[in-house]
C-alpha positions in Angstrom: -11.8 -0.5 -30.9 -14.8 1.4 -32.3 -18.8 1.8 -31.6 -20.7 0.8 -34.8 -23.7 3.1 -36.2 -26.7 2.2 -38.4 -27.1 5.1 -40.3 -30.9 5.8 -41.9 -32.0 8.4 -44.1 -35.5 10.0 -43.6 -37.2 13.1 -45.1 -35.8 15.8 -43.0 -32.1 14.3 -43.2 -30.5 11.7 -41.1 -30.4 10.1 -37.9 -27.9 7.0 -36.8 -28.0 4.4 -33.8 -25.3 3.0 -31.8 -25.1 -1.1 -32.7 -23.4 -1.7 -28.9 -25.0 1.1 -26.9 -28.1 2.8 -26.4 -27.4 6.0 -28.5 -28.9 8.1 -30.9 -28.4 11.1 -32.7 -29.3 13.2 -36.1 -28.4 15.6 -38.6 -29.4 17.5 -41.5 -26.1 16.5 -43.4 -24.0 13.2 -43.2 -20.6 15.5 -42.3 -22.9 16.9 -39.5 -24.1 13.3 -38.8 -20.4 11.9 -38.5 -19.8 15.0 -35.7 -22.8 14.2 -33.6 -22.1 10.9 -33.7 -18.7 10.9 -32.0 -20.2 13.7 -29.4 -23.0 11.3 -29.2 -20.8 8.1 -28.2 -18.3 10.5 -25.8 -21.3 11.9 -24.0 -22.8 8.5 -23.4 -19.5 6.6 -22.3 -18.6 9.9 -20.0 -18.6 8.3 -16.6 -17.2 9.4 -13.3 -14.5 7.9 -12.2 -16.2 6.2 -8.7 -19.0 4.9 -11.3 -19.8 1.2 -12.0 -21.2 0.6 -15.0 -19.3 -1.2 -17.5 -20.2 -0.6 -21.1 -20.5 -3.6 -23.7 -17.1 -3.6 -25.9 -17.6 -2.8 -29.6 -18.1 -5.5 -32.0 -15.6 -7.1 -34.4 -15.7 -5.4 -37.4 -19.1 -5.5 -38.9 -19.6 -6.4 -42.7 -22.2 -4.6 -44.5 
């Protein structure tokens, strides 16, 4: 299963949204981008173990 991202391009680089979650992040470079990203997504779905929140599952593929 995977977390989709919306990535945009503005004038000082990039910066990319979580589809599922509420996440954000940004970068100067897309390789950058694709690193925050997944420390992004880990950091947001880090929970302790006596917590209750359930996170949305990812979305079927997305086209486009």
């Amino acid at each position: 299963m995977k977390y989709h991202f919306k990535v945009h391009k503005d004038k000082k680089g990039f910066w990319a949204e979580c589809i599922e979650l509420d996440c954000l992040t940004q970068a100067e470079s897309k390789e950058e981008l694709v690193a925050n990203m997944q420390e992004a997504l880990d950091l947001h779905l880090a929970e302790p173990e006596n917590s209750n929140v359930l996170f949305p599952e990812p979305q079927a593929d997305l086209k486009g």
